[in-house]
N, C-alpha and C positions, 0 to 999 in steps of 0.2 A: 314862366320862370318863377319857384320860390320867389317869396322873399327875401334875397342874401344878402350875408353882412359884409362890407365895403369893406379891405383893408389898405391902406392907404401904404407900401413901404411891402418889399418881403425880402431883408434883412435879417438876422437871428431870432431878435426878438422877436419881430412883427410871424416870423413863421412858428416861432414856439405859442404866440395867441391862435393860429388858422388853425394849429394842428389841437390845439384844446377844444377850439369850437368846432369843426371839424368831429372829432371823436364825439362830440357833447351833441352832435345829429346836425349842426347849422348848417346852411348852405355858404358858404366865404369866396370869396372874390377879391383877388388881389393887384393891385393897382404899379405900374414899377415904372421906373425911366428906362429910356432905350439903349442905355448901357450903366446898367447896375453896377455898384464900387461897396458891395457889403466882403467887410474880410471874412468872416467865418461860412464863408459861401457855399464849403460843403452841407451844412445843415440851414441853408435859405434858399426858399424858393424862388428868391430873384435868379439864381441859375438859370431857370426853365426859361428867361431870355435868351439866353446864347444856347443851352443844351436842347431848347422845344421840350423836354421832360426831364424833372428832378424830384428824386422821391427823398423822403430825410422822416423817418421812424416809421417807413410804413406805406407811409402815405406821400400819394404823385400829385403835381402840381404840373397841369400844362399850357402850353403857350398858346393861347387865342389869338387869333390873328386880326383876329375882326370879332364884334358886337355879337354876329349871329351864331357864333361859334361856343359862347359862352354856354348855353343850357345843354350840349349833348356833352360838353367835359363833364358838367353835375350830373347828368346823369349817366354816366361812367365812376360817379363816387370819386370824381377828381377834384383839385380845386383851381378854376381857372385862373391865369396870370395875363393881365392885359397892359400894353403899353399905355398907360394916357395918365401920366402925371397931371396933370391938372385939372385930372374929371372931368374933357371935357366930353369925350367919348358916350363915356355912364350918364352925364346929367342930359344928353341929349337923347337918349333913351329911358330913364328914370328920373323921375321927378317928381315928388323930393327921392332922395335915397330913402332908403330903410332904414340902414345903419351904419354911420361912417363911423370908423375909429382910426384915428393917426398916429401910424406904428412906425414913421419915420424916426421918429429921434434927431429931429432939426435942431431942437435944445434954444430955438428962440417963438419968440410970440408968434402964431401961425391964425391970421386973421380969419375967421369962419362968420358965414350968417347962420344962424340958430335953427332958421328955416331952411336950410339946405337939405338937413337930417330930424325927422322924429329924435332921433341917440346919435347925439356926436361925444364919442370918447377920446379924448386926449391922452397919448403917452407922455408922463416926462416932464422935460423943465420946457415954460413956455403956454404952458394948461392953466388957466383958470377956469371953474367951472359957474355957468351963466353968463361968464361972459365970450369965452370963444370955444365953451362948448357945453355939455351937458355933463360930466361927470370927467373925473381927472383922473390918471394914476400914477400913484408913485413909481420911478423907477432906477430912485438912486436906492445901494444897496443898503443896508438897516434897518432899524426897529420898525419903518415905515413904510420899505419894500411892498411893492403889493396894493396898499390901501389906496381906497375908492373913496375921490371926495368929488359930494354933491355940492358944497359951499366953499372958495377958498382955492389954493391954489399949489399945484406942487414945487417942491424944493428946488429954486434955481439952481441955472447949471454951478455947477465947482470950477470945471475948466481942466479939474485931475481926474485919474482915470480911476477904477477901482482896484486897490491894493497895489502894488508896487509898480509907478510909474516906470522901472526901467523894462515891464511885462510887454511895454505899445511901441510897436514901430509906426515912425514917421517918416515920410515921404523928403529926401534932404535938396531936393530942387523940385522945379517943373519940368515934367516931361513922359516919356515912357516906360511904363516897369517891365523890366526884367528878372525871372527869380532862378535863385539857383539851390531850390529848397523847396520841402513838399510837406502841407499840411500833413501832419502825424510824424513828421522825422523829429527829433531829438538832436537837442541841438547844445551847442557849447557856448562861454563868454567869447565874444571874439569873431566866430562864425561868420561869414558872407554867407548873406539871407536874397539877396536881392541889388539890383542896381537900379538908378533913376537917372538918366541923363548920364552915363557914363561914371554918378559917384554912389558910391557902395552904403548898403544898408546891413548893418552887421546886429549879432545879439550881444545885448549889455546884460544878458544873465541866464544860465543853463535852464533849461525845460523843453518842454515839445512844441512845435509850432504849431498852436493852436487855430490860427487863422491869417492867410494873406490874400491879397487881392490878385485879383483873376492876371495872368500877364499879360502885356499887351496892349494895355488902357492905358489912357494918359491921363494923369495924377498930380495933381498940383501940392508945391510945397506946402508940408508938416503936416498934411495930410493921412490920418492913419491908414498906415498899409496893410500891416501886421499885430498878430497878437503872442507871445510866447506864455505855455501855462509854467509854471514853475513846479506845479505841484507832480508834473510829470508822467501823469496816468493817458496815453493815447486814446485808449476809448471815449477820453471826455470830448474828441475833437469832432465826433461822429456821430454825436447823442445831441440833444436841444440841452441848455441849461437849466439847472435849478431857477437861475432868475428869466428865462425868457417862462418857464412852467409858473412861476409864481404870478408875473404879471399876466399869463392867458390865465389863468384862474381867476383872477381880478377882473379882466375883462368879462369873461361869464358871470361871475356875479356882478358885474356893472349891466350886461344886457339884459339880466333876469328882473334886478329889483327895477330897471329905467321900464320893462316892459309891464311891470308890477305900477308904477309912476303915470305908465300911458293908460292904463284903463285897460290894456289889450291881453291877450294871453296865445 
């Protein structure tokens, strides 16, 4: 087996970083729980848990079942998807990692040992760099979006969403979802989007629904379900973001100058 780089999360983002490294020749391995909850599921490879295969700009992501399955997905030019949230799977066959990077988006302090990873990259709020990992990245939106830091720490969470909080649907009990609405439909103020426990999740402002949770899974209260874009263009539901692109561009220049760092090439 290559060398591949660990991705810890395959979420929007965490699959907008695979498919940069990925394109950029890396070998990537993506790490999920056994029932992924990313809303904009159409372009994440956490999918390829429940579908066995999901491709999102191109490029197929498929589900390893097992450890020994990993090296003929790569070399199929795929990138494989393994259940083992905890690493424990991977560190019982590698050790140390190559290169972990945490694309979850926990948004709290996520305790790492240094020596786990040669490159441990951290997304997000919850990264400090030297102490729970080796380089950080911004991933709230702004002037700072993107940026890689070797010293210091990224921007704690806010707790608000990006641009108009009535964009995020929230989960209004615990329980089961139900939807009554399809990533790329266009939707109205008012709208029944979904139910949780028998009470309705409705839109608090016109746009397309850019992302809801898979049905079927059970959701705990205020939980984001959903996403509404306002800005109204459909294709945007189907393509990776500008910010999940910005941040895997981050990450490739975090694994180049840390491999520049290691002496290695």
């Amino acid at each position: 087996m290559p060398n591949p780089i660990i991705i810890r999360g395959g979420g929007d983002l965490a699959t907008g970083v695979a498919i940069r490294l990925h394109r950029a020749g890396f070998p990537v391995i993506i790490t999920e729980l056994p029932q992924p909850l990313s809303v904009r599921r159409v372009v994440s490879f956490s999918e390829a848990v429940y579908e066995k295969k999901w491709k999102v700009e191109s490029v197929t992501a498929t589900l390893a079942a097992d450890f020994t399955q990993i090296d003929s997905i790569l070399a199929e030019n795929n990138i494989p998807v393994i259940i083992d949230p905890a690493l424990t799977l991977l560190t019982s066959h590698i050790l140390p990692l190559p290169t972990l990077i945490d694309a979850r988006l926990t948004k709290h302090f996520t305790s790492y040992e240094l020596s786990l990873a040669p490159l441990i990259i951290g997304l997000g709020p919850g990264f400090t760099a030297g102490k729970n990992c080796h380089a950080a990245i911004e991933t709230q939106r702004g002037h700072n979006l993107g940026r890689v830091y070797w010293t210091g720490s990224t921007a704690p969470d806010t707790g608000q969403p990006d641009g108009d909080p009535r964009r995020v649907l929230r989960s209004p009990a615990d329980g089961v979802i139900n939807t009554h609405a399809q990533i790329g439909d266009f939707v109205t103020t008012g709208q029944l989007l979904a139910e949780v426990n028998g009470q309705p999740v409705t839109a608090a402002m016109d746009g397309v629904l850019r992302g809801l949770i898979r049905p079927g899974l059970e959701v705990g209260k205020n939980l984001k379900i959903g996403d509404i874009d306002p800005r109204g263009i459909r294709e945007y539901c189907f393509t990776v973001s500008d910010k999940a692109l910005a941040i895997g561009g981050a990450a490739l220049e975090a694994i180049l100058a840390g491999t520049g760092k290691r002496g290695n090439r």
